[in-house]
C-alpha positions, -999 to +999 in steps of 0.1 A: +862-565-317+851-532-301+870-505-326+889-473-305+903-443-317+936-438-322+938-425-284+931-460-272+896-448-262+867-466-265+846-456-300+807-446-287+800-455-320+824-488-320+807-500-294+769-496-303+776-514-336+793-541-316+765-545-297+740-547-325+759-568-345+764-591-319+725-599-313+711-630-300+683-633-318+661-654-291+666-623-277+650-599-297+617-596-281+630-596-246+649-561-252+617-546-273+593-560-242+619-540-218+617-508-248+587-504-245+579-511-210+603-481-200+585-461-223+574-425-205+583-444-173+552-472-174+569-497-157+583-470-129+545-459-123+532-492-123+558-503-097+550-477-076+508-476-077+513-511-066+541-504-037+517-480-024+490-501-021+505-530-011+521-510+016+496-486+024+526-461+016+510-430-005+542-410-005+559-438-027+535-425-052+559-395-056+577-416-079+553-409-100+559-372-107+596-379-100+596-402-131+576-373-150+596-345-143+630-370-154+615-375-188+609-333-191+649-330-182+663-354-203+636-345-234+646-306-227+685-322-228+673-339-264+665-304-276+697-284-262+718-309-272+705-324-303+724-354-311+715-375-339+710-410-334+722-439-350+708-444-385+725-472-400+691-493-407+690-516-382+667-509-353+641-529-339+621-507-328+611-476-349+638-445-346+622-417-328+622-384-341+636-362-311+675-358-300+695-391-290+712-379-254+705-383-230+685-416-229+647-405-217+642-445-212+673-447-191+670-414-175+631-422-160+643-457-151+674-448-130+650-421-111+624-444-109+651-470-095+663-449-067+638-436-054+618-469-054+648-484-039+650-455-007+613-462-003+617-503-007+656-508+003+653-549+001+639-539-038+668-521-049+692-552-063+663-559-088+650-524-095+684-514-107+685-545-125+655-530-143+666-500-148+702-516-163+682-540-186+656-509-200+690-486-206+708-514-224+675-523-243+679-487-261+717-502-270+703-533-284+674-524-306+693-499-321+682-463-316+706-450-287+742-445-284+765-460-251+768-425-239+735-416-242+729-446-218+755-437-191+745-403-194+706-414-190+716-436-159+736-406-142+711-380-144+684-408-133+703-412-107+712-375-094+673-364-099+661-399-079+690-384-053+676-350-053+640-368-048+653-387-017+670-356-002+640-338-006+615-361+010+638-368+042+642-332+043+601-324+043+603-356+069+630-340+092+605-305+087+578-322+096+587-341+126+601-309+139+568-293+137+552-319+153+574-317+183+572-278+185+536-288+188+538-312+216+561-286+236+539-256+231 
């Protein structure tokens, strides 16, 4: 069972040692694969190169850069922040080096998500099923804490937001333009 604190509140650290101790073992390679596919937002660029083409859309290729700058925030969080992360011998996956929180993975995957999903709306069920399975990936092999996760998938999510609102914006600035045009 998931251990709390005396305040009845979930344990961070309850929780990821449920989690790992509670490994399927068929498993295993599933949650690497997804590791290592969110790694420095592969899977998010490679989603998008072939959106765009398929589409003949090249502004979906400002995922790309969206995806970048989400891994600069959440490694420049790491650094502020500094939070260990778990070390009790039993990850997967080699431990990286750098801060625990936020969760880079997590943090380019739910940017990647939402802005894939504004650009490909019928997409969206399954690219935030991606982005779910990468953050919970960190969980399983070991090298991330719950919060780091939910904090990863929040600040995905706000900088995919601010991604959207910025591209409808240069949109609405554009179409404006074009219609000053037409009148003048």
């Amino acid at each position: 069972m998931l251990r709390a604190r005396r305040s009845g509140k979930l344990s961070d650290h309850g929780a990821e040692r449920w989690i790992v101790e509670h490994r399927v073992d068929a498993l295993d390679d599933v949650f690497v694969w997804l590791s290592r596919i969110g790694q420095t937002g592969a899977v998010w660029i490679a989603i998008a190169l072939v959106l765009a083409l398929l589409r003949r859309r090249p502004a979906i290729l400002w995922t790309i850069p969206l995806v970048w700058a989400a891994d600069l925030v959440a490694y420049g969080i790491k650094v502020a922040v500094g939070r260990p992360r778990p070390h009790l011998g039993h990850a997967l996956l080699a431990v990286p080096y750098d801060g625990s929180f936020p969760s880079g993975h997590t943090t380019t995957s739910f940017a990647g998500a939402t802005l894939l999903a504004w650009f490909a709306p019928r997409l969206a069920p399954g690219l935030y099923l991606l982005a779910a399975a990468i953050g919970f990936s960190r969980l399983y092999v070991g090298v991330h804490w719950p919060y780091d996760v939910l904090a990863g998938a929040a600040l995905g999510t706000l900088l995919g937001l601010a991604a959207v609102t910025s591209l409808r914006m240069r949109a609405r600035s554009r179409r404006r333009s074009r219609a000053g045009r037409r009148r003048g």
